[in-house]
C-alpha positions in Angstrom: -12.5 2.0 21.0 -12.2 -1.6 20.2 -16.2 -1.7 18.3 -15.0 1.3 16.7 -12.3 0.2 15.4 -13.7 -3.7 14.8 -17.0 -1.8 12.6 -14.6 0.1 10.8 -12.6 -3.3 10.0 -15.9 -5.2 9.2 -16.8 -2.2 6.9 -13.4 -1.4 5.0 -13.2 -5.6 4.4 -16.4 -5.7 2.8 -15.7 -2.5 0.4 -12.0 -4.1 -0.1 -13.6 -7.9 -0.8 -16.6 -6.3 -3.0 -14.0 -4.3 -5.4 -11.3 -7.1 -5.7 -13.7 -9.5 -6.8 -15.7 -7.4 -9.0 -11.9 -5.8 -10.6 -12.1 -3.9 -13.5 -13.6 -0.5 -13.8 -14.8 -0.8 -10.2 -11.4 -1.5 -8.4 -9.3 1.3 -10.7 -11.9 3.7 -9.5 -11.2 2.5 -5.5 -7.8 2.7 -6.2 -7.6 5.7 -7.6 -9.6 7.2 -5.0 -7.7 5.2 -2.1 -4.5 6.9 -4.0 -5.9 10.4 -4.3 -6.7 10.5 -0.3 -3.6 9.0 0.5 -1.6 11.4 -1.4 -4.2 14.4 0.0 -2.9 13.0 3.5 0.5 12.6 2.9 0.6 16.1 1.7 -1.0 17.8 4.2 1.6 16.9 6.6 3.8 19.6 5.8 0.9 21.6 4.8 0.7 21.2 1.0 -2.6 19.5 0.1 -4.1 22.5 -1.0 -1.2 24.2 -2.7 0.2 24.5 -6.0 2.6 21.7 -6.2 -0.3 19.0 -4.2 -3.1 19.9 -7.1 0.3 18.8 -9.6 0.6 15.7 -7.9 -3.2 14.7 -8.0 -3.4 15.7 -11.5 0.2 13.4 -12.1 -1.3 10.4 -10.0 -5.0 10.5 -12.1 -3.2 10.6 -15.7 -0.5 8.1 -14.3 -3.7 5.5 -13.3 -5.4 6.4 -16.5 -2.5 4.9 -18.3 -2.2 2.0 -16.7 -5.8 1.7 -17.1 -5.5 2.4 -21.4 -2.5 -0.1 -21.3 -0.3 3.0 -22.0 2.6 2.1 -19.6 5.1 3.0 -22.4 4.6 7.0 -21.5 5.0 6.7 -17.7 8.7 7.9 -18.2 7.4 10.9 -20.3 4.8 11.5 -17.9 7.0 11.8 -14.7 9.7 13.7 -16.3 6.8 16.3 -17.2 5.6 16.3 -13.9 9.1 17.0 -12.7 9.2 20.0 -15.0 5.8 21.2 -13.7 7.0 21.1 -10.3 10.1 22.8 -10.8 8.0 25.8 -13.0 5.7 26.2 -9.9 8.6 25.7 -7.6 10.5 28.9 -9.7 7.6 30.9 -10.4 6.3 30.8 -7.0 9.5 31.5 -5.1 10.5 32.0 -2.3 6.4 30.8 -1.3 8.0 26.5 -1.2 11.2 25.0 0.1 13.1 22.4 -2.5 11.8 19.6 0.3 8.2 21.1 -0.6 8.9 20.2 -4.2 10.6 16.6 -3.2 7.3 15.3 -0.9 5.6 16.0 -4.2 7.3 14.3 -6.1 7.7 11.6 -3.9 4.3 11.5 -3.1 3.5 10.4 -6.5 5.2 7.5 -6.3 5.0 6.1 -2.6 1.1 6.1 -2.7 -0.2 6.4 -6.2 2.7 4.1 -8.2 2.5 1.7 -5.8 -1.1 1.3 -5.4 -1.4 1.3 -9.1 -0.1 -2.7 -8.5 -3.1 -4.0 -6.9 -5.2 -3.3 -9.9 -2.5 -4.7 -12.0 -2.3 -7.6 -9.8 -5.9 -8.4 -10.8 -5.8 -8.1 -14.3 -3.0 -10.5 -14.3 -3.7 -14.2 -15.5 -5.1 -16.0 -12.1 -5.3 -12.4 -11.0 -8.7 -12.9 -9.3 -6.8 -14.9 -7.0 -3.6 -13.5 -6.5 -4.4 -10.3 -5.9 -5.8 -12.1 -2.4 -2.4 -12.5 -1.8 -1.8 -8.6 -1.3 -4.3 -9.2 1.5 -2.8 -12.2 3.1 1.0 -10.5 2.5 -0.6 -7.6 4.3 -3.6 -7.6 6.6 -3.1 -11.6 7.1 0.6 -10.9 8.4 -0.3 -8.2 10.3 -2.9 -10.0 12.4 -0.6 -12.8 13.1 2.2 -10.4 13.7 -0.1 -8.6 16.3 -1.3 -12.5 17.8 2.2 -13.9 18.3 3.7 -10.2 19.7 0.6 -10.1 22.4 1.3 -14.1 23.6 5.3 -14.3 23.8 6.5 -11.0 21.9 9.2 -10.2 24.7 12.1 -8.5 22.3 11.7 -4.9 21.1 13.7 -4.5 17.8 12.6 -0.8 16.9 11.5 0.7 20.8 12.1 3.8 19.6 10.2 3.7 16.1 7.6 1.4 16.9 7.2 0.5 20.6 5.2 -2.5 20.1 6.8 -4.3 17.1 8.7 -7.4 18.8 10.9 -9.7 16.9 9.0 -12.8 17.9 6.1 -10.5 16.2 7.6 -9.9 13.0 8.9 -13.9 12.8 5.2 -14.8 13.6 3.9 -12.9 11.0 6.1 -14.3 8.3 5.4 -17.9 8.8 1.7 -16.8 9.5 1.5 -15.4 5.6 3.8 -18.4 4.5 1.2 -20.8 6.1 -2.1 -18.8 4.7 -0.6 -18.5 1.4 -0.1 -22.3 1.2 -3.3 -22.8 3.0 -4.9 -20.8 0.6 -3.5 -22.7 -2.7 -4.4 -25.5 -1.1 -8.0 -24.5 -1.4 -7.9 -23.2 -5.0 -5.0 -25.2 -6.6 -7.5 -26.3 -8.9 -8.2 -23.3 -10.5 -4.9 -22.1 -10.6 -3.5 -22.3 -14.1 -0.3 -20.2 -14.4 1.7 -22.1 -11.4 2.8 -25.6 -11.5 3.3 -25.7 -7.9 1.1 -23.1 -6.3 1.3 -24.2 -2.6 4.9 -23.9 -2.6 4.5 -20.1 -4.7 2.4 -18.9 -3.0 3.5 -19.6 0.3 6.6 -18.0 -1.2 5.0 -14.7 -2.2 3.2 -14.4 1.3 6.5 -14.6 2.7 8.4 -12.6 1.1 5.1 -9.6 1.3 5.2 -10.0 4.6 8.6 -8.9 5.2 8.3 -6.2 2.9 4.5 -4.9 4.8 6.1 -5.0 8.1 9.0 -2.4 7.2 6.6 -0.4 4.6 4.6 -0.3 8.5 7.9 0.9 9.5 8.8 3.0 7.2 5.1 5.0 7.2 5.6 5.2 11.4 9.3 7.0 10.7 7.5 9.4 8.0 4.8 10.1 10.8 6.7 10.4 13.6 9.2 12.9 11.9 5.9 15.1 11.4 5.4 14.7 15.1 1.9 13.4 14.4 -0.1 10.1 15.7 -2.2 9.3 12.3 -2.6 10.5 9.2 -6.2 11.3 9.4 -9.5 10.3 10.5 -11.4 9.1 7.5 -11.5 5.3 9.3 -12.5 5.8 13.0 -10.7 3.6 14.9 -7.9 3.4 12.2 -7.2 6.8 11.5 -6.4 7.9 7.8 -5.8 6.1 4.4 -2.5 5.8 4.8 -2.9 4.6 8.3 -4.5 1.5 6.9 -2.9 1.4 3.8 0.7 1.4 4.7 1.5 -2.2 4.4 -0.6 -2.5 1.3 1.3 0.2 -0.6 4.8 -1.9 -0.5 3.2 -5.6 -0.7 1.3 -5.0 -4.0 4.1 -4.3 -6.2 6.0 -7.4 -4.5 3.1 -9.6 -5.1 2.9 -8.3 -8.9 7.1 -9.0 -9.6 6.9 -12.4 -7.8 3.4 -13.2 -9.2 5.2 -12.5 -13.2 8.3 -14.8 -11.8 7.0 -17.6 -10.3 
């Protein structure tokens, strides 16, 4: 298990570092595919991937990308209250076939995977944005891995047994101040190509931080949605990893964080 899941790693870095750096048309078309599967996943937990209301929310989540995309964030607002009323027409038409809570994981589905996501491509078009959106990474998969290394050596106090048997609070701690210290580390290395920030060890470091707080409950929060559906992992897509979403979690919350903090600082 451990080669599987270390190939799968090796492979999903390579596709992740090949589409960040190259950006543009490349990335929106990863994440809009990463968004598309996600949502496909998240759906079929209650059985509505191939229904109705799920083809709604794909068709919602590619014009959503396609605006940000064109620029066009001004008709978001239009867009979702259209694909409210779209939901609710299927919903009334189709009665008694979906539950209201059919129509609300739609809904919400739109906005927990393809919203979100929608940040790490904005984080790359911003100014510096070939750097910062690393940062999503550090916030994310960086704190993870420290998370995992401090929890295995002296992890010793469960603060979600229940949730997420392994988590520790030594754990979590670790992983902040091991994205604070990569995100330093890491302006450190490239503070001379950084234009935007004036002090970019400090900001960074700040950004890391504050991501990494935000990945480990988005971890939380997807291992609550999963474990209320009674099942282990998403999907299998990434041997080793399971689904998308299984992989994704952490990125989904820490790329709109790094995009606010990123337009702050």
């Amino acid at each position: 298990m451990f080669w599987v899941r270390f190939r799968s790693s090796v492979i999903l870095m390579i596709v992740a570092v090949t589409a960040l750096i190259l950006g543009g048309n490349i990335l929106f078309a990863a994440v809009l595919a990463i968004s598309l599967i996600g949502m496909m996943e998240l759906y079929r937990t209650l059985k509505l991937n191939k229904s109705i209301l799920g083809i709604l929310g794909y068709i919602a989540a590619v014009v959503f990308d396609v605006l940000v995309l064109l620029r066009l964030e001004t008709y978001h607002i239009p867009l979702i209250i259209a694909f409210l009323l779209f939901l609710m027409l299927a919903y009334v038409f189709s009665y008694p076939k979906y539950r209201m809570e059919d129509v609300a994981v739609i809904f919400f589905g739109l906005f927990y995977v393809a919203v979100m996501l929608s940040f790490v491509y904005r984080v790359r078009m911003l100014e510096d944005g070939i750097l910062l959106v690393w940062l999503i990474i550090i916030g994310a998969w960086g704190s993870d891995t420290c998370a995992y290394c401090v929890g295995m050596l002296i992890g010793k106090h469960k603060i979600f047994p229940e949730l997420s048997p392994k988590k520790s609070l030594e754990g979590c701690i670790g992983g902040v101040f091991g994205a604070v210290l990569l995100g330093f580390l890491f302006a450190g290395i490239f503070k001379d190509r950084i234009e935007v920030v004036q002090n970019p060890q400090i900001a960074y470091g700040i950004i890391c931080g504050a991501s990494s707080i935000i990945s480990q409950l988005g971890d939380l929060a997807a291992s609550a949605i999963k474990r209320n559906n009674n099942i282990k992992d998403y999907g299998t897509l990434i041997p080793g990893h399971g689904g998308i979403l299984d992989r994704f979690d952490s990125i989904i919350f820490v790329a709109p964080v790094v995009y606010l903090l990123s337009s702050i600082l």
